[in-house]
N, CA and C atoms of all chains as a GROMACS GRO file, in nm:
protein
  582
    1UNK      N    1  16.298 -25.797   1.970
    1UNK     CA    2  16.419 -25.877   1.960
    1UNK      C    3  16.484 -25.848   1.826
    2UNK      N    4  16.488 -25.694   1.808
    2UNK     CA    5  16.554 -25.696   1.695
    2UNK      C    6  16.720 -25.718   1.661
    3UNK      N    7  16.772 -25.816   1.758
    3UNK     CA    8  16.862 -25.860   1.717
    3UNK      C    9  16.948 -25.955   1.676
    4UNK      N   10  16.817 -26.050   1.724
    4UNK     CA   11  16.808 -26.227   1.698
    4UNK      C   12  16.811 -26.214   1.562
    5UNK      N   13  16.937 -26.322   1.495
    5UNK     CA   14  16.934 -26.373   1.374
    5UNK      C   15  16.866 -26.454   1.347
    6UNK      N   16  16.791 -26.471   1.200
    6UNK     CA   17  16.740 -26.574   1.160
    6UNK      C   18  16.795 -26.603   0.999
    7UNK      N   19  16.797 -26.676   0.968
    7UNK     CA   20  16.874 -26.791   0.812
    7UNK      C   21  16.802 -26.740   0.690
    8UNK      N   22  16.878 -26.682   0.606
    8UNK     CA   23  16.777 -26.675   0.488
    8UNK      C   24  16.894 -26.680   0.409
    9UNK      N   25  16.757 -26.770   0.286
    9UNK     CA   26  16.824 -26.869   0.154
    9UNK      C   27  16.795 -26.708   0.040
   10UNK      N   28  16.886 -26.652  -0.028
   10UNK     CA   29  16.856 -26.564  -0.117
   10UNK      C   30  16.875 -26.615  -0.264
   11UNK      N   31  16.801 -26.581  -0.335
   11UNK     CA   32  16.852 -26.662  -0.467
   11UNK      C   33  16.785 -26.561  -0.586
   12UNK      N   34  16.879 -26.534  -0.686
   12UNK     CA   35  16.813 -26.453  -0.803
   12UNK      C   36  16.838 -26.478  -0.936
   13UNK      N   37  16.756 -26.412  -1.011
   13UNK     CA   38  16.788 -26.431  -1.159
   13UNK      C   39  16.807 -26.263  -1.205
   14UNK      N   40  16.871 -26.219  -1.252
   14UNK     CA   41  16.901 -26.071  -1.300
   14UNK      C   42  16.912 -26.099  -1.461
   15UNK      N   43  16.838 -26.050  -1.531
   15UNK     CA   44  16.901 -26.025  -1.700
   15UNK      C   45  16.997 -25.933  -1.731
   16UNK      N   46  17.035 -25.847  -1.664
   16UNK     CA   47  17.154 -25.760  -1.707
   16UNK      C   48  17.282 -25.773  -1.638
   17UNK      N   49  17.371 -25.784  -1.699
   17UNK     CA   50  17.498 -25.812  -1.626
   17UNK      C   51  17.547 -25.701  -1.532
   18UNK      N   52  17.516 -25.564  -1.555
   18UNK     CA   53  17.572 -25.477  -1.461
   18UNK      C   54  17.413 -25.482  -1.344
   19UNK      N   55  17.345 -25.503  -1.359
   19UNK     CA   56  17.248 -25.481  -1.224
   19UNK      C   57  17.270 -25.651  -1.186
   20UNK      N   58  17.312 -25.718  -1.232
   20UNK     CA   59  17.330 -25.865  -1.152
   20UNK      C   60  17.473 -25.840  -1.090
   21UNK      N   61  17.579 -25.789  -1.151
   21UNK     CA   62  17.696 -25.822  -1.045
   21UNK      C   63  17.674 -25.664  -0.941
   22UNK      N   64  17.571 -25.592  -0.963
   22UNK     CA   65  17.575 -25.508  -0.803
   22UNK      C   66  17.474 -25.613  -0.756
   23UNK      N   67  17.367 -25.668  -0.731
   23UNK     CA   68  17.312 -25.749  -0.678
   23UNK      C   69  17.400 -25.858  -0.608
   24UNK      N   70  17.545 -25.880  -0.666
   24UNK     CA   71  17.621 -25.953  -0.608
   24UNK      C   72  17.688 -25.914  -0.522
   25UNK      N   73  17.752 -25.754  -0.584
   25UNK     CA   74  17.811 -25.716  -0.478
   25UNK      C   75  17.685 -25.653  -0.364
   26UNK      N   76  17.586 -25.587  -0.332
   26UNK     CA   77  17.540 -25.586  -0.223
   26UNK      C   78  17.486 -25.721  -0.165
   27UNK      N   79  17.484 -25.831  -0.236
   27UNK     CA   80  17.472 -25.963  -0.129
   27UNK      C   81  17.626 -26.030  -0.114
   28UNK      N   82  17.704 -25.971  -0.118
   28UNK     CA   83  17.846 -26.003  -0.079
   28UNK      C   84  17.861 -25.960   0.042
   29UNK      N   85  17.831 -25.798   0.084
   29UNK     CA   86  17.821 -25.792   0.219
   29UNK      C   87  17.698 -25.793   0.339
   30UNK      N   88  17.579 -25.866   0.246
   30UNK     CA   89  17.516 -25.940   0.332
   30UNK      C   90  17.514 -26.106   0.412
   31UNK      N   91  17.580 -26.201   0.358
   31UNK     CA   92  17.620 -26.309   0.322
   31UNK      C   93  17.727 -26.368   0.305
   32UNK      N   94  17.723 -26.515   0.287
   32UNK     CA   95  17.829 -26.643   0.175
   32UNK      C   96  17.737 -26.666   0.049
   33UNK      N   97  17.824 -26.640  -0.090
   33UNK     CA   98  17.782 -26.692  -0.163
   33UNK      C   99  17.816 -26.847  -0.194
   34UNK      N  100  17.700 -26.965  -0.186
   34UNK     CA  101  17.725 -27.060  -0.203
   34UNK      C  102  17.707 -27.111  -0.360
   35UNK      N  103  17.656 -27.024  -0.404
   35UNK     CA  104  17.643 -27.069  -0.611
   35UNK      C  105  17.643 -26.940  -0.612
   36UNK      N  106  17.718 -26.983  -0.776
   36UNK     CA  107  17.673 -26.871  -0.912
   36UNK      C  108  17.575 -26.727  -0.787
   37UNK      N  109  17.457 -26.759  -0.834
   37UNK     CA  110  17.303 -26.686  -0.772
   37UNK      C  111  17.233 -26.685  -0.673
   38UNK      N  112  17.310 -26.761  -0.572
   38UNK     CA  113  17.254 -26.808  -0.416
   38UNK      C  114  17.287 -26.775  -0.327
   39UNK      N  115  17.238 -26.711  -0.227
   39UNK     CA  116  17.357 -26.657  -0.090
   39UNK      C  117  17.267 -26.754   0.032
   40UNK      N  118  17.335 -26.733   0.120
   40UNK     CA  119  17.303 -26.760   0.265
   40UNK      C  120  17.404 -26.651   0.341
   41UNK      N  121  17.279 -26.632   0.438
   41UNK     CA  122  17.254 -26.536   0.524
   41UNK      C  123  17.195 -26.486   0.676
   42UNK      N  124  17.284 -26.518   0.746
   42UNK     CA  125  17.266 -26.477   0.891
   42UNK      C  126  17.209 -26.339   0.914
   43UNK      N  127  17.054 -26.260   0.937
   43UNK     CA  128  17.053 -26.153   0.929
   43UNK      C  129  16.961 -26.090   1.057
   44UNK      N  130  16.960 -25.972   1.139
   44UNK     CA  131  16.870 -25.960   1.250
   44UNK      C  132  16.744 -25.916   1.118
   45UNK      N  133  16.674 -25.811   1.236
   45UNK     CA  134  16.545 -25.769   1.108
   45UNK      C  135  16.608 -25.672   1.040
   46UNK      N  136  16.676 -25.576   1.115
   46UNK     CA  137  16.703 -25.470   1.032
   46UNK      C  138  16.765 -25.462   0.940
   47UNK      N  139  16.869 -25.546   0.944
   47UNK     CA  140  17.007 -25.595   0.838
   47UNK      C  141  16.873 -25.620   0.721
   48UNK      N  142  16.823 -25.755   0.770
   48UNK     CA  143  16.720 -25.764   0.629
   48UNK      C  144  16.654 -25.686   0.562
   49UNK      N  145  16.600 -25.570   0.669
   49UNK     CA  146  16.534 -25.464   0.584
   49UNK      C  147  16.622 -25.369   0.508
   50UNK      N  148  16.780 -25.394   0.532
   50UNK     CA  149  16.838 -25.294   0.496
   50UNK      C  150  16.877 -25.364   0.343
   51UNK      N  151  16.891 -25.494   0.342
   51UNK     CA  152  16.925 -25.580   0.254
   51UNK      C  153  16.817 -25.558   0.129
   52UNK      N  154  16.719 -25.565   0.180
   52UNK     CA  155  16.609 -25.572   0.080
   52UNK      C  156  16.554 -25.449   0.003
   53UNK      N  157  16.594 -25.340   0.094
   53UNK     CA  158  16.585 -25.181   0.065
   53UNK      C  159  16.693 -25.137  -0.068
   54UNK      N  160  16.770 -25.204  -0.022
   54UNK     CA  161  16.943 -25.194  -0.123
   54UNK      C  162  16.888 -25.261  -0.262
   55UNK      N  163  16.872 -25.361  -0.227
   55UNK     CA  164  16.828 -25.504  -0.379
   55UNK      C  165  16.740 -25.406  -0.475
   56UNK      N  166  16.642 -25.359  -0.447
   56UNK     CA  167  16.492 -25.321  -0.534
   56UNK      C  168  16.507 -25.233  -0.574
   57UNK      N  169  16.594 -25.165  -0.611
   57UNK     CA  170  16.634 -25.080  -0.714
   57UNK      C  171  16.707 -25.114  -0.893
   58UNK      N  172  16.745 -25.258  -0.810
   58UNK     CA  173  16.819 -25.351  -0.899
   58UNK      C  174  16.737 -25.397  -0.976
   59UNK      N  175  16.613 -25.506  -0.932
   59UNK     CA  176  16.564 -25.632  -0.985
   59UNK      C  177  16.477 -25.571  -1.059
   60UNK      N  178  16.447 -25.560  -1.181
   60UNK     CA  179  16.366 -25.515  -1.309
   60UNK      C  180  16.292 -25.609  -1.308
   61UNK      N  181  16.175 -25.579  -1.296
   61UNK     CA  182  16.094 -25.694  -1.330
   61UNK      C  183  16.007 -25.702  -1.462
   62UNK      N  184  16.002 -25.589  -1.491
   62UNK     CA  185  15.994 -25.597  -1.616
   62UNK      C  186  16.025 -25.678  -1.685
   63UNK      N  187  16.176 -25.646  -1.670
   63UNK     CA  188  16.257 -25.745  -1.768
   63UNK      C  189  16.306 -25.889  -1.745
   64UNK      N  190  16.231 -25.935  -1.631
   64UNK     CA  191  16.221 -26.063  -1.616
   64UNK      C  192  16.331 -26.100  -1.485
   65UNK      N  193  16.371 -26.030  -1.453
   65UNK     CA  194  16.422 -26.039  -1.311
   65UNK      C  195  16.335 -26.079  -1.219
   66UNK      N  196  16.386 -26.155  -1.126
   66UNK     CA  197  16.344 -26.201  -1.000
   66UNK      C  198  16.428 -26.255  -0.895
   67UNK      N  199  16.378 -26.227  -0.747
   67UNK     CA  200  16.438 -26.251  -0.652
   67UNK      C  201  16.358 -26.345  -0.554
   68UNK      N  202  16.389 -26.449  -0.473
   68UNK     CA  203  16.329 -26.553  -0.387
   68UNK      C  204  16.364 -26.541  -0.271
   69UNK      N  205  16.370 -26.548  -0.172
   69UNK     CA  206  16.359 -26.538  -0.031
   69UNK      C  207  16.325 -26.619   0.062
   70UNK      N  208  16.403 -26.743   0.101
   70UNK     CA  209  16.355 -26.805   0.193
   70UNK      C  210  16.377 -26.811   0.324
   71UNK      N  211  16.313 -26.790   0.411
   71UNK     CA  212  16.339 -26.793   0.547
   71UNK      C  213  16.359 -26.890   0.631
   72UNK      N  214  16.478 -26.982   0.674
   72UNK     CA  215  16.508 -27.104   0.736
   72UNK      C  216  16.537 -27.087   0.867
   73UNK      N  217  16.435 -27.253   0.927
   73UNK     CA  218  16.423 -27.253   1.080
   73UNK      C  219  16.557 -27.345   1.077
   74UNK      N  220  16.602 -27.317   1.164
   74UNK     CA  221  16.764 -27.378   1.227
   74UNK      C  222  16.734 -27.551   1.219
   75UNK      N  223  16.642 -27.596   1.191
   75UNK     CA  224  16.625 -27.745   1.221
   75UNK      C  225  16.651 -27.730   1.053
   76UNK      N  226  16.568 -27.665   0.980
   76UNK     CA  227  16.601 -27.675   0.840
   76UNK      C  228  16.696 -27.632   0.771
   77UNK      N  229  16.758 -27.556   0.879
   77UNK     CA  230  16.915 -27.522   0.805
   77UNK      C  231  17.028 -27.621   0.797
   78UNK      N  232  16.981 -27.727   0.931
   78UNK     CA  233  17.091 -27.827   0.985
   78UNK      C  234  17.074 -27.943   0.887
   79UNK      N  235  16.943 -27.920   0.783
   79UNK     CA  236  16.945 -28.060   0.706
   79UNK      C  237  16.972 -28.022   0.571
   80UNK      N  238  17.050 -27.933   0.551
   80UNK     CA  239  17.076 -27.823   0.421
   80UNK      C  240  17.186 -27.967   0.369
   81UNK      N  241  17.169 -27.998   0.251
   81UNK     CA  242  17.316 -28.095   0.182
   81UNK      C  243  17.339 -28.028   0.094
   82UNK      N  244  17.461 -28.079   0.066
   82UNK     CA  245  17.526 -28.020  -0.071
   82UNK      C  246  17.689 -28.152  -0.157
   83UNK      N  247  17.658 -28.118  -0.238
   83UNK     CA  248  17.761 -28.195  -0.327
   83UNK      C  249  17.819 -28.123  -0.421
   84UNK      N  250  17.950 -28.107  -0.358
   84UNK     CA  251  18.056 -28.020  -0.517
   84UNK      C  252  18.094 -27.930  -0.470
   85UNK      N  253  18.126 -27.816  -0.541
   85UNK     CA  254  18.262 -27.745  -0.538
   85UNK      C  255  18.277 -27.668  -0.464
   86UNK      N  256  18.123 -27.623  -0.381
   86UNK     CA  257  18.155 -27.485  -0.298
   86UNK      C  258  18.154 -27.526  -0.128
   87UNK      N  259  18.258 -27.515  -0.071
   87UNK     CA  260  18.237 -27.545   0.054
   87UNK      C  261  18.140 -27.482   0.117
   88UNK      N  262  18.082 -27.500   0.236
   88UNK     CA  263  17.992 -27.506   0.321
   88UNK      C  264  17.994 -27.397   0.407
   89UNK      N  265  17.984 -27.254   0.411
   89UNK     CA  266  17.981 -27.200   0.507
   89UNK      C  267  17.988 -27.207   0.672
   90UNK      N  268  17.892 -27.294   0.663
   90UNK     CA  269  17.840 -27.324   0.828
   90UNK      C  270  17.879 -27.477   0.855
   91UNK      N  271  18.016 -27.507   0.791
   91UNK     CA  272  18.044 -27.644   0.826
   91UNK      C  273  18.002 -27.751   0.774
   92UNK      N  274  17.834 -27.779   0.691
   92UNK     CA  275  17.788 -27.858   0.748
   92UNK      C  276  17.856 -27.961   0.669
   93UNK      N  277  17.843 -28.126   0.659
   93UNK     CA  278  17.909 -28.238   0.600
   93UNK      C  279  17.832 -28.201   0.462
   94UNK      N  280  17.971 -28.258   0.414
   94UNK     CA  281  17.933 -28.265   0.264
   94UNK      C  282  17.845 -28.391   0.211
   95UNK      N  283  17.744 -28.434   0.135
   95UNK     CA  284  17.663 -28.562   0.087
   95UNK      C  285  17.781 -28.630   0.009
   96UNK      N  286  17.757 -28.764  -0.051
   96UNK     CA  287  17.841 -28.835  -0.126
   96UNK      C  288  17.724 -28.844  -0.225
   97UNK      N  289  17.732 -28.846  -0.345
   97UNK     CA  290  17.613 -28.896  -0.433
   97UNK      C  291  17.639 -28.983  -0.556
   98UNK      N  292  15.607 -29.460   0.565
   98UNK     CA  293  15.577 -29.385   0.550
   98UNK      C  294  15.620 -29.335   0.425
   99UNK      N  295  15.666 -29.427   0.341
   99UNK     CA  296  15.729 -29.365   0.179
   99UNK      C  297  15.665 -29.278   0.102
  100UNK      N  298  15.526 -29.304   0.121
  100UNK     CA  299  15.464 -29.185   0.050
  100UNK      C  300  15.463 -29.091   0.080
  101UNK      N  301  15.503 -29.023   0.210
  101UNK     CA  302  15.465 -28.834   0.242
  101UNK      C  303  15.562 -28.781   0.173
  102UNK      N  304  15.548 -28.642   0.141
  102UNK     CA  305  15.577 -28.581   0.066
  102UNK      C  306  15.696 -28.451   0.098
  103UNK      N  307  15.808 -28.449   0.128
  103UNK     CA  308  15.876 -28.323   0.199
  103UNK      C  309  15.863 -28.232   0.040
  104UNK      N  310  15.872 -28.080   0.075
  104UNK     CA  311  15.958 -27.986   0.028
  104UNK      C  312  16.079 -28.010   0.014
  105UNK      N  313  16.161 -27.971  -0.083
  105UNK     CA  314  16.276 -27.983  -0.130
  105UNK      C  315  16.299 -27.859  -0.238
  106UNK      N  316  16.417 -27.777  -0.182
  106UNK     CA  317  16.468 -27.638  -0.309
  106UNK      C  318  16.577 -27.720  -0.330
  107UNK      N  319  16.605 -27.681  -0.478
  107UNK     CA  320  16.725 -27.753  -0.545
  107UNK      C  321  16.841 -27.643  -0.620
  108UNK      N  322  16.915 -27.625  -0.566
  108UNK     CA  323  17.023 -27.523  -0.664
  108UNK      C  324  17.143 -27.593  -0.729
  109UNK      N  325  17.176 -27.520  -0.863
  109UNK     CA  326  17.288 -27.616  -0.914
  109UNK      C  327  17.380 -27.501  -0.968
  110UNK      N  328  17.505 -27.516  -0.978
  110UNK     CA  329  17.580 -27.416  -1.036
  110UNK      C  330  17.664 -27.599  -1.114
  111UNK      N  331  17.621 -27.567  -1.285
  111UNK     CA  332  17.703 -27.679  -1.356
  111UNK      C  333  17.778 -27.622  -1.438
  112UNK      N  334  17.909 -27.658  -1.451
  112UNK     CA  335  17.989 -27.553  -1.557
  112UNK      C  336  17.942 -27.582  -1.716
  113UNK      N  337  17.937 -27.711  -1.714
  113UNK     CA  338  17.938 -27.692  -1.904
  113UNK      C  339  17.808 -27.735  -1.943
  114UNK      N  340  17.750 -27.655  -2.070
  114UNK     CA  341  17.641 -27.638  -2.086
  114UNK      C  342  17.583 -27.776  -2.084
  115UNK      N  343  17.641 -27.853  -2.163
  115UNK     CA  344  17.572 -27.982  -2.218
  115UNK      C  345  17.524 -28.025  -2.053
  116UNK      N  346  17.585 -28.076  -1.950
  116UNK     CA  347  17.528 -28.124  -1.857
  116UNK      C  348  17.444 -28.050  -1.759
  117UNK      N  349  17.462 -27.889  -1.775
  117UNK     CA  350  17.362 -27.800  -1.675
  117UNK      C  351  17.237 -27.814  -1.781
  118UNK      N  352  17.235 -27.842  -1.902
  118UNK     CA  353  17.058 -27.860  -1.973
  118UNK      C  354  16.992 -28.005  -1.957
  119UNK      N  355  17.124 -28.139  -1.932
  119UNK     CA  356  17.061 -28.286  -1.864
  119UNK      C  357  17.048 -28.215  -1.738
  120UNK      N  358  17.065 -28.160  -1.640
  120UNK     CA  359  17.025 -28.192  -1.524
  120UNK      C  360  16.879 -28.074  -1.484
  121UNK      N  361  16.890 -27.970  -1.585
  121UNK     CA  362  16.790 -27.928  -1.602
  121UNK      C  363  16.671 -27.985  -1.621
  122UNK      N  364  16.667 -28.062  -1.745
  122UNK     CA  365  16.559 -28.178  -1.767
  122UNK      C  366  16.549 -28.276  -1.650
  123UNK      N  367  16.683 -28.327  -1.596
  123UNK     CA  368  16.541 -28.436  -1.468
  123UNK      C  369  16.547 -28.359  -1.409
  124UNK      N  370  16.532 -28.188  -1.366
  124UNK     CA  371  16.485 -28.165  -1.232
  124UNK      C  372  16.346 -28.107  -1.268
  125UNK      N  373  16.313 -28.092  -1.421
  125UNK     CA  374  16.195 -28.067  -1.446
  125UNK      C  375  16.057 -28.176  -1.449
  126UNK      N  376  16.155 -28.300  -1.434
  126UNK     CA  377  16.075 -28.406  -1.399
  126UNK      C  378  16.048 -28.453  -1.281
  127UNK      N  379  16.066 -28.365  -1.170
  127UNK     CA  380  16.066 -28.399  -1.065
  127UNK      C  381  16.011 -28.244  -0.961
  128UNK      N  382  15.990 -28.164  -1.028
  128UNK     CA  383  15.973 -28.024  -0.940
  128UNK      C  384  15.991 -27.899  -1.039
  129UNK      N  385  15.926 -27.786  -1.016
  129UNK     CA  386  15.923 -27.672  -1.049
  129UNK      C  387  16.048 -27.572  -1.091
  130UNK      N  388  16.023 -27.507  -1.192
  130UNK     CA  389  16.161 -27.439  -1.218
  130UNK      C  390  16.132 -27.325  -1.165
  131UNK      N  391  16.164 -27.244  -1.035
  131UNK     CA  392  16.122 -27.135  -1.035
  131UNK      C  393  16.224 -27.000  -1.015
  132UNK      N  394  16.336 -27.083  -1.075
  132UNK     CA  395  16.427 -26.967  -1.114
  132UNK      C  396  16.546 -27.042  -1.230
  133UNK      N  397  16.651 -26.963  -1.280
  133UNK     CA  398  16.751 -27.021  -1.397
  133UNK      C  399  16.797 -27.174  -1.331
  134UNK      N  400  16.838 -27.189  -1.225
  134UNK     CA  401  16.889 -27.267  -1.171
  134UNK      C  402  16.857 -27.301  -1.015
  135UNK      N  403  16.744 -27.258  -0.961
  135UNK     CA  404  16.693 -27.332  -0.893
  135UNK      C  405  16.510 -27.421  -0.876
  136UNK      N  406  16.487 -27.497  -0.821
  136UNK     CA  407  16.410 -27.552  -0.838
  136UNK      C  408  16.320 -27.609  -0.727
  137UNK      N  409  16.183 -27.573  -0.747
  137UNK     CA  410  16.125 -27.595  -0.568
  137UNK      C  411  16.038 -27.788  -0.594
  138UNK      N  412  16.020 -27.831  -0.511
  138UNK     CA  413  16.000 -28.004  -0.534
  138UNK      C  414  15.897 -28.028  -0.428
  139UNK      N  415  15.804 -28.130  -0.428
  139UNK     CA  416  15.810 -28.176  -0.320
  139UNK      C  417  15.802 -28.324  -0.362
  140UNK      N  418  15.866 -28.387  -0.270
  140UNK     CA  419  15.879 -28.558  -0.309
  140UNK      C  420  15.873 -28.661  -0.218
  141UNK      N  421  15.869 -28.752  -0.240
  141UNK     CA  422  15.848 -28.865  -0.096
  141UNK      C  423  16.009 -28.881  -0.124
  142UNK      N  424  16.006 -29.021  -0.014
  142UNK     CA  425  16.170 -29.048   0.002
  142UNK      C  426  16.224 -29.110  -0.106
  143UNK      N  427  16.102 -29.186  -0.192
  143UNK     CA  428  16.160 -29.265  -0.275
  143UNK      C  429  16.191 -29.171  -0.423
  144UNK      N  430  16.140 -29.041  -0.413
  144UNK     CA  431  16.158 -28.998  -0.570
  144UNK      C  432  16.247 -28.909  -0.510
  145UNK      N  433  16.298 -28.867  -0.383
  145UNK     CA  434  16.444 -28.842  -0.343
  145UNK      C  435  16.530 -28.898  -0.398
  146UNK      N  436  16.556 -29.018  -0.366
  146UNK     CA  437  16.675 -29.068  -0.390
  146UNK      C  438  16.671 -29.100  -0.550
  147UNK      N  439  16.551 -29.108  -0.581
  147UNK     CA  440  16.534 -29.114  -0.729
  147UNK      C  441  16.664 -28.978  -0.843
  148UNK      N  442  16.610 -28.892  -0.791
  148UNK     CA  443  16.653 -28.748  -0.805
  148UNK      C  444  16.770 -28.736  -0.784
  149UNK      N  445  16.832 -28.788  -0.665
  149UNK     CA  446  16.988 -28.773  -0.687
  149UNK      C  447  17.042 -28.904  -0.779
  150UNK      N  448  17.010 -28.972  -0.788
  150UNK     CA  449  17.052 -29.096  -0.844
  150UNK      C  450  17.119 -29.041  -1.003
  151UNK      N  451  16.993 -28.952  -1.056
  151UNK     CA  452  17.008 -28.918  -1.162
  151UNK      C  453  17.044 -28.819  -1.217
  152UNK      N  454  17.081 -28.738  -1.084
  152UNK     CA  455  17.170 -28.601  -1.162
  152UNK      C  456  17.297 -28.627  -1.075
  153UNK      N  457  17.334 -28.753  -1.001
  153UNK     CA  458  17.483 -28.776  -0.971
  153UNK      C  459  17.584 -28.759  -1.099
  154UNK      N  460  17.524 -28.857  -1.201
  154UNK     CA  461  17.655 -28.849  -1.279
  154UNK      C  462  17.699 -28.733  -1.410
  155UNK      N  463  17.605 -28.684  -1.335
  155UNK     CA  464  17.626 -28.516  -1.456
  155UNK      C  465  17.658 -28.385  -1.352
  156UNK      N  466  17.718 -28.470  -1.227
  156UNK     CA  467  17.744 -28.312  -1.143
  156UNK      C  468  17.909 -28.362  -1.141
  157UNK      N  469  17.970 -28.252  -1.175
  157UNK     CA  470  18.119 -28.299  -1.190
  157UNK      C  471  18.225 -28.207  -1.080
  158UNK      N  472  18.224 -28.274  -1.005
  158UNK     CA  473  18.312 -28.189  -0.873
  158UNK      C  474  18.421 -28.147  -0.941
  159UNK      N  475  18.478 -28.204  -0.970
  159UNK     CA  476  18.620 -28.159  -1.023
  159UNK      C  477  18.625 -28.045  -1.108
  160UNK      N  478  18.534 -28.042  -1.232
  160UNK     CA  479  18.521 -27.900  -1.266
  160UNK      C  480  18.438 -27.776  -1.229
  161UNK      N  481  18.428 -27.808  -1.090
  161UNK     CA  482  18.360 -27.688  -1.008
  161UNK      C  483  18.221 -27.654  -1.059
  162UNK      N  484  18.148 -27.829  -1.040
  162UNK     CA  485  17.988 -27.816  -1.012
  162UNK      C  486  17.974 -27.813  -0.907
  163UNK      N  487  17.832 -27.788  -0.875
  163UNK     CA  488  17.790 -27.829  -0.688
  163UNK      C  489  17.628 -27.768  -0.729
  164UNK      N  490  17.579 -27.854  -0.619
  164UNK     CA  491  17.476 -27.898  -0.592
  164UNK      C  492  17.413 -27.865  -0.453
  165UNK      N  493  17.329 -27.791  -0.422
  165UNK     CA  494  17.208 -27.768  -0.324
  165UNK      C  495  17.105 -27.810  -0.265
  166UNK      N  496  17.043 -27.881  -0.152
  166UNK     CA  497  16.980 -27.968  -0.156
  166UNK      C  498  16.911 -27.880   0.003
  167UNK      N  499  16.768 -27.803  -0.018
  167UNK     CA  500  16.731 -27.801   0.116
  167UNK      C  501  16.622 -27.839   0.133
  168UNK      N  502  16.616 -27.935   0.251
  168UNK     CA  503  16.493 -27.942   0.283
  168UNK      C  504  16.383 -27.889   0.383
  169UNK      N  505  16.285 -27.827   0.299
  169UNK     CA  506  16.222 -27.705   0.404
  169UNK      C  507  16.060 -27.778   0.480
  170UNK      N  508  16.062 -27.746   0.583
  170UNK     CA  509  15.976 -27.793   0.658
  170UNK      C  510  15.825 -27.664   0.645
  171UNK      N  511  15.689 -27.754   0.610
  171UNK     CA  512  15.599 -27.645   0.605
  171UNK      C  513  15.598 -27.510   0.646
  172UNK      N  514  15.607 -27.510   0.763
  172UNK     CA  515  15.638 -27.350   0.810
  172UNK      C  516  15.723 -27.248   0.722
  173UNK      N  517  15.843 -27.322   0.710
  173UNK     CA  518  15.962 -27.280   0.620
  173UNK      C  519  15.937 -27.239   0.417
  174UNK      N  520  15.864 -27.298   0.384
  174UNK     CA  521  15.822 -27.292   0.283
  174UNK      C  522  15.684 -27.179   0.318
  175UNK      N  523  15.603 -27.159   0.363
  175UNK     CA  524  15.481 -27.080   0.404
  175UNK      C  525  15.568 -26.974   0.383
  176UNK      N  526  15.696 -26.918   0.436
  176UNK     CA  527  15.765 -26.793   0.457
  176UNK      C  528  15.817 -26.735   0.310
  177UNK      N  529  15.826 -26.814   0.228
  177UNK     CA  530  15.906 -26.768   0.115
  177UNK      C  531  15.846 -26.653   0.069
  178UNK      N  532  15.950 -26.584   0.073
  178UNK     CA  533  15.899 -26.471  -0.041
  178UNK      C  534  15.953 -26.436  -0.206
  179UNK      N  535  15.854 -26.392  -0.293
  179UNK     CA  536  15.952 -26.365  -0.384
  179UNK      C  537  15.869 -26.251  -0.466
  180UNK      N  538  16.016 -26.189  -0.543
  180UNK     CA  539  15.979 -26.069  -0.653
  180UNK      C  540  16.002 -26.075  -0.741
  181UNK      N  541  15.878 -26.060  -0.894
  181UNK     CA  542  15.950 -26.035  -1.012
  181UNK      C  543  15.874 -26.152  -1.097
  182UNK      N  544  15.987 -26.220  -1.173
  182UNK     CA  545  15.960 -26.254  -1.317
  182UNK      C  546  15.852 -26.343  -1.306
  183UNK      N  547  15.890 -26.432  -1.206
  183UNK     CA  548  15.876 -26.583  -1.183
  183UNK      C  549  15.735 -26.658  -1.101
  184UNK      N  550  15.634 -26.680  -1.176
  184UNK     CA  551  15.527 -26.707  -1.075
  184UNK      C  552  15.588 -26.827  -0.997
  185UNK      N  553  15.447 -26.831  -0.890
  185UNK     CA  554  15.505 -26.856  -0.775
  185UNK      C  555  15.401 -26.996  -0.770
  186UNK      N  556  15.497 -27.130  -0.810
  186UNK     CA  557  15.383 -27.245  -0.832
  186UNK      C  558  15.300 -27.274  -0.731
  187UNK      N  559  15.332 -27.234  -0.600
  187UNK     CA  560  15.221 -27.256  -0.488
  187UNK      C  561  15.122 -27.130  -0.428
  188UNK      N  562  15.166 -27.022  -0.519
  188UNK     CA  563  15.088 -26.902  -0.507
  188UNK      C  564  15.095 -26.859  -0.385
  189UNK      N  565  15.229 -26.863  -0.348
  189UNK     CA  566  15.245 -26.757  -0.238
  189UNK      C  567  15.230 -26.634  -0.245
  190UNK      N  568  15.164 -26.525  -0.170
  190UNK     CA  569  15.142 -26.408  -0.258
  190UNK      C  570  15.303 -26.296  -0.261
  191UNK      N  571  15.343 -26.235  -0.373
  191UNK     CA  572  15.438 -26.214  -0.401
  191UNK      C  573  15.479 -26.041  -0.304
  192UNK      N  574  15.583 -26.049  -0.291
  192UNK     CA  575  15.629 -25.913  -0.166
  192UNK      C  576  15.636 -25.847  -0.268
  193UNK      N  577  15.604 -25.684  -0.217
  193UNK     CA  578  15.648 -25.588  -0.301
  193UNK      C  579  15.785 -25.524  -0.228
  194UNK      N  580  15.908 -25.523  -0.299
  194UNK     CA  581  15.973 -25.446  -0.223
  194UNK      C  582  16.028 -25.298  -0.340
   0.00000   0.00000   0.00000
């Protein structure tokens, strides 16, 4: 079923400004960026593998770079909140806080 | 059931410094820093609402803060992956990509 999407939360820290804004731009056309460092992402497998193939050339870890990866089940995507400035990709209601 | 405990990732994009380092501090009182600006938790309902209570009035919509709030269900958290700087407070074992 490699063509069933599944939800993934991407989120990074880059120390260098030119390997963080290509990290942005190749998760620009994987994704919505919802922060600064956060994407969400509708992806089959391959997209992801292609996603992740692209990234790791970037993330130095050396130098203290890192990247997170979460993989969300649709029940846990539907209870995703948010408050403030960035609208919602996928609709969902905004929280009041 | 107030005491069980959900998962909770926290992302914040705050514009001005003074209030992205308060809201830094209570989210360090409440969950893991495991990246610049996001943060993994787990909390009952009552140190939920605790948590927003107290970084409500330092998230400022108007000057294009916002706030992240997911809540991941065991399975969902089991999946995370990550690379690089940042250990991994529940010792997930880390992907090589």
């Amino acid at each position: 079923m490699i063509g069933m999407k599944s939800f993934y939360l991407v989120g990074y820290d880059i120390v260098s400004d030119k390997r963080r804004s290509k990290v942005a731009s190749i998760m620009e056309s994987f994704g919505y960026r919802v922060q600064y460092s956060l994407f969400e992402c509708r992806l089959d497998r391959r997209d992801f593998g292609s996603m992740v193939k692209q990234l790791a050339p970037y993330v130095d870890k050396g130098q203290g770079d890192s990247i997170r990866i979460y993989r969300l089940c649709e029940a846990c995507v539907s209870k995703a909140m948010y408050y403030g400035a960035c609208p919602d990709p996928w609709e969902r209601p905004e929280i009041i806080i």
